[in-house]
N, C-alpha and C positions, 0 to 999 in steps of 0.2 A: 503322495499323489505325483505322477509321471508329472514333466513339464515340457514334456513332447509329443507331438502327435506326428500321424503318417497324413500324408497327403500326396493325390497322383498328379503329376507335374505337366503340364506341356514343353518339352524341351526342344524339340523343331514343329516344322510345319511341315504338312504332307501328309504321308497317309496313316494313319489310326495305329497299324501294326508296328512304326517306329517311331511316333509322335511320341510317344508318354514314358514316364519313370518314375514311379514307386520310391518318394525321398520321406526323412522325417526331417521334421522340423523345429521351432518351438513353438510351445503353445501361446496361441495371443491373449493377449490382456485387454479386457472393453475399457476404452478410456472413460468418460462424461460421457451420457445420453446416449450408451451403447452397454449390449448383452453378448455375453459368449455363450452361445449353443453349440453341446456337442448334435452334431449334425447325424441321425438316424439315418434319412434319406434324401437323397437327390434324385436327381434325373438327366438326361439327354437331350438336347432340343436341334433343330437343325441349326441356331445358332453359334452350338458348340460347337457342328462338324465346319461351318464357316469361319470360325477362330483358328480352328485343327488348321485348317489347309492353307490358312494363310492369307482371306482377304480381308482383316481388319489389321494387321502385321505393324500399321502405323499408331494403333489404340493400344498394342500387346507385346511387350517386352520381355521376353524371356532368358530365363525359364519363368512361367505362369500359372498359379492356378485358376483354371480355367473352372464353368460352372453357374449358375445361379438361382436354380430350386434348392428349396431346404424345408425339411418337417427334423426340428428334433426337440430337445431340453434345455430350458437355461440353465445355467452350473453357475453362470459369476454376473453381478450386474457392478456397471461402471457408477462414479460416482451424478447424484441426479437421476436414473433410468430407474425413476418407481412404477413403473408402470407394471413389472414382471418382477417374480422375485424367483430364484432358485429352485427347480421344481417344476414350472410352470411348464407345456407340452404347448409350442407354438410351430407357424411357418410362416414363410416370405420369399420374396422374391430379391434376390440380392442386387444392388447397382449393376447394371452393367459396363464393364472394361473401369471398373473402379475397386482398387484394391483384391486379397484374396478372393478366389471364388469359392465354391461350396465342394468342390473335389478332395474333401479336406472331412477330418475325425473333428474337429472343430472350427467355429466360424464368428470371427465377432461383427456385428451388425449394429446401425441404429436403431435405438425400441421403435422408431415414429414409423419403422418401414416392416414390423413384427406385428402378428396378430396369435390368438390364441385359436388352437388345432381344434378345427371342428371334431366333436368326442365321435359322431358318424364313420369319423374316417384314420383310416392310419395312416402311421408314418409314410408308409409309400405312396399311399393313396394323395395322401397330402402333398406330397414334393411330387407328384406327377399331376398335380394342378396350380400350382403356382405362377407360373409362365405363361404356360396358354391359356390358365381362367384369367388372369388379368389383361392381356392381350384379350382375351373376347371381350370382355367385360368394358374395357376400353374403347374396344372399335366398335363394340353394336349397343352399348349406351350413352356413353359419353363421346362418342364422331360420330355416328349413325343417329343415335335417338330414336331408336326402334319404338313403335309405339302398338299397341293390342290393334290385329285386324291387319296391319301391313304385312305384305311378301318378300320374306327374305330368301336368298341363293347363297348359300353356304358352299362354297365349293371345296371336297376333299371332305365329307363328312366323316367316313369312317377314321381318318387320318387323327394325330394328336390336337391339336387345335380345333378343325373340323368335329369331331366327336363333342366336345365342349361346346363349341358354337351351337352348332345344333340342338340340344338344351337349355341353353341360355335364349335363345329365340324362343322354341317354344314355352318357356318359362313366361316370358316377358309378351306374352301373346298373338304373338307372329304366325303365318303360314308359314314353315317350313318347306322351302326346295332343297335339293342336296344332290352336287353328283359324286356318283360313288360304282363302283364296279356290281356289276347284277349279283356275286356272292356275297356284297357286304347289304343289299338292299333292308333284306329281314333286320339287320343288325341297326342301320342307321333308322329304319322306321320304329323300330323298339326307342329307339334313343328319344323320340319326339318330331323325327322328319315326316309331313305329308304327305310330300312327291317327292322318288328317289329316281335319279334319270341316271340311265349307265353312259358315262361319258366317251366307253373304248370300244361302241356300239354304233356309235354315230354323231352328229351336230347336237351338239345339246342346246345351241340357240334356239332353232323353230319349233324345238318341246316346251323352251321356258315361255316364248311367246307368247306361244299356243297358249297358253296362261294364264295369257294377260300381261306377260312383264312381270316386273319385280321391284317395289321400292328402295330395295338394298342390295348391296351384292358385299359378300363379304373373299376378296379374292387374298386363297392363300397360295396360289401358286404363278402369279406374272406374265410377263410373255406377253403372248395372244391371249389370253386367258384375260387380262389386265384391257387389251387394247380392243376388244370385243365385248365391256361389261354395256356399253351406253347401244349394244341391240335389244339389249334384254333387260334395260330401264324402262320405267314407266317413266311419264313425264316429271321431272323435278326429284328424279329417284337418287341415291346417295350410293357411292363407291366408297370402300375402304380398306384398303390392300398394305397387307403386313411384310411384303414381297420386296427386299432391293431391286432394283431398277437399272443393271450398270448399260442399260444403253435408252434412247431418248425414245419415247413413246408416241405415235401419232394418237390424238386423244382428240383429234377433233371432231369424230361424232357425238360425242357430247354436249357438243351445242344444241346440237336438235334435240335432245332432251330436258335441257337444263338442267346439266349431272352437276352434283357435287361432288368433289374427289376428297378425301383422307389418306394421307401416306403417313402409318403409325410406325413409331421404336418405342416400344413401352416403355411407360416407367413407373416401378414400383409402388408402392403403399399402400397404409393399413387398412382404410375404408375401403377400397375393392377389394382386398382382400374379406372383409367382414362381407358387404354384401353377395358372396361366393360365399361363404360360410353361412348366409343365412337359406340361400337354394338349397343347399345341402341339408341342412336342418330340416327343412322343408320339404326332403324327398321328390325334390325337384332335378338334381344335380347330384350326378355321380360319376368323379374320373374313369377313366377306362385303362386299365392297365396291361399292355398288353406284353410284357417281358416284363422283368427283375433281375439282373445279374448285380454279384458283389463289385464292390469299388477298384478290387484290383483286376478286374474284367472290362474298364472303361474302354478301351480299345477295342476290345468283342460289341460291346454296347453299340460305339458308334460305327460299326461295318452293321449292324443290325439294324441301324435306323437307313441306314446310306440303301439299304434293299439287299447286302453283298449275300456274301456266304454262308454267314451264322445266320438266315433265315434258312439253312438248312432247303432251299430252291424252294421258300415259301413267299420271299420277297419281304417286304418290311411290315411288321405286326399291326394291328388294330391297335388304336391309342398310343399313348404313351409306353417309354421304355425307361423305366425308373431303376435307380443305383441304391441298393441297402448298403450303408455304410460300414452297419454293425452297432451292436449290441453294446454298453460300457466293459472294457477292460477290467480284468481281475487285481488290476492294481490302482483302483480306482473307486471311489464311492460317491454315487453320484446320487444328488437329490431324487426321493423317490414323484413322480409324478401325481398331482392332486387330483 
């Protein structure tokens, strides 16, 4: 059995086309209360293209692997981590700016931050919800407290996160609002959105009003966007924006609603993971996949998500943009999956 694996590197910062190197490595070993999964699939997130270009530079030492969806197979568990045994088809969402990332043929992980791959879904399907189902799952139950009959405003439904969002509300028995561009409208109301307002059409505030307001606003885009959620509160309505923030915000209309704010940075673990595996199960919740390129394409990957060129001047895909890692090596026998 190889004792090496490939992995794609971050070795500067800046743009996509020169960021990255295709290195091998050695294979890691799970210490205590840690699993080595070869790693089937990952994904892209704008976190990555944020790491790429260099504004986290003080978290990220390079050269890096960068990364942190994963759907694959345990191969080896550490001593202690019975929770999985070899075989087993799981995903997670890995630490973030902690140790390797998932841009890698293998990945060793804590079992406490692993769960077992909803059988609904595949590898790709799986590492293309990792990220953003725990990120929603975070800000619209456990910061929000979305409750059945509340109006939530998902902004950016058609988008990776967005598209999640937007089932997870209506899962959880929400009105669904959604801005989204008038071609994606069919797409985001299939998903479980109510009202889809085209936001590149006009003021999307005096439409949500019109409404009634909104108990939530789920902002994934910032800006005005972020400084504009407490018009389109109802009274005592709740923000929760997954959006860095590098300049200061006037948030004082929020007073006159009595807004609650949420500034989330996820983080990891198993029980939201489980509870995303149980919508799924439930034919509630289904990632949206909207690209797949192989891992030595990660650089194509992220001009595709950025909107650039490999959208072929279609601009950046519906949902997610997930990384197949590949298949187990011929010089390799890896536990068959139960």
């Amino acid at each position: 059995m190889s004792t090496s694996m490939h992995v794609v590197e971050l070795v500067r910062f800046g743009a996509a086309d020169t960021a990255f190197a295709t290195r091998a490595l050695p294979r890691p070993t799970p210490g205590p209360g840690q699993v080595l999964v070869r790693v089937l699939a990952t994904s892209v997130n704008p976190l990555d293209l944020q790491t790429r270009r260099g504004d986290y530079r003080d978290q990220v030492a390079l050269p890096a692997v960068i990364g942190n969806d994963a759907s694959g197979v345990v191969v080896e568990t550490g001593a202690g981590a019975g929770d999985f045994e070899p075989g087993d088809e799981v995903w997670y969402l890995a630490p973030v700016f902690a140790g390797q990332g998932t841009y890698a043929e293998f990945h060793v992980v804590d079992q406490a931050l692993v769960a077992r791959k909803p059988a609904r879904l595949s590898h790709v399907e799986a590492a293309g919800l990792a990220l953003v189902g725990v990120t929603v799952w975070e800000a619209l139950v456990e910061r929000a407290g979305v409750r059945a009959g509340e109006r939530v405003l998902v902004h950016g439904g058609a988008g990776g996160v967005g598209s999640v969002a937007v089932q997870v509300a209506s899962a959880l028995g929400a009105e669904v609002v959604t801005t989204a561009r008038a071609r994606d409208h069919e797409f985001v109301t299939a998903l479980g959105a109510d009202v889809a307002i085209d936001f590149s059409a006009g003021d999307y505030v005096p439409q949500v009003r019109a409404l009634g307001g909104v108990d939530v606003v789920l902002d994934t885009v910032g800006g005005d966007t972020l400084a504009r959620s407490p018009q389109v509160l109802a009274d005592r309505g709740r923000v929760v924006s997954i959006v860095d923030i590098p300049e200061p915000q006037n948030l004082l209309a929020a007073w006159g609603v009595n807004a609650t704010y949420h500034f989330l940075f996820v983080s990891p673990g198993r029980a939201k993971l489980e509870a995303l595996g149980q919508l799924v199960d439930q034919g509630k919740l289904q990632p949206v996949i909207g690209a797949v390129l192989p891992l030595a394409d990660i650089a194509q990957a992220h001009t595709l998500l950025e909107g650039g060129s490999a959208g072929a001047g279609r601009g950046r895909p519906r949902g997610k943009i997930a990384v197949a890692v590949g298949a187990p090596r011929g010089d390799e026998e890896l536990p068959v999956p139960r």
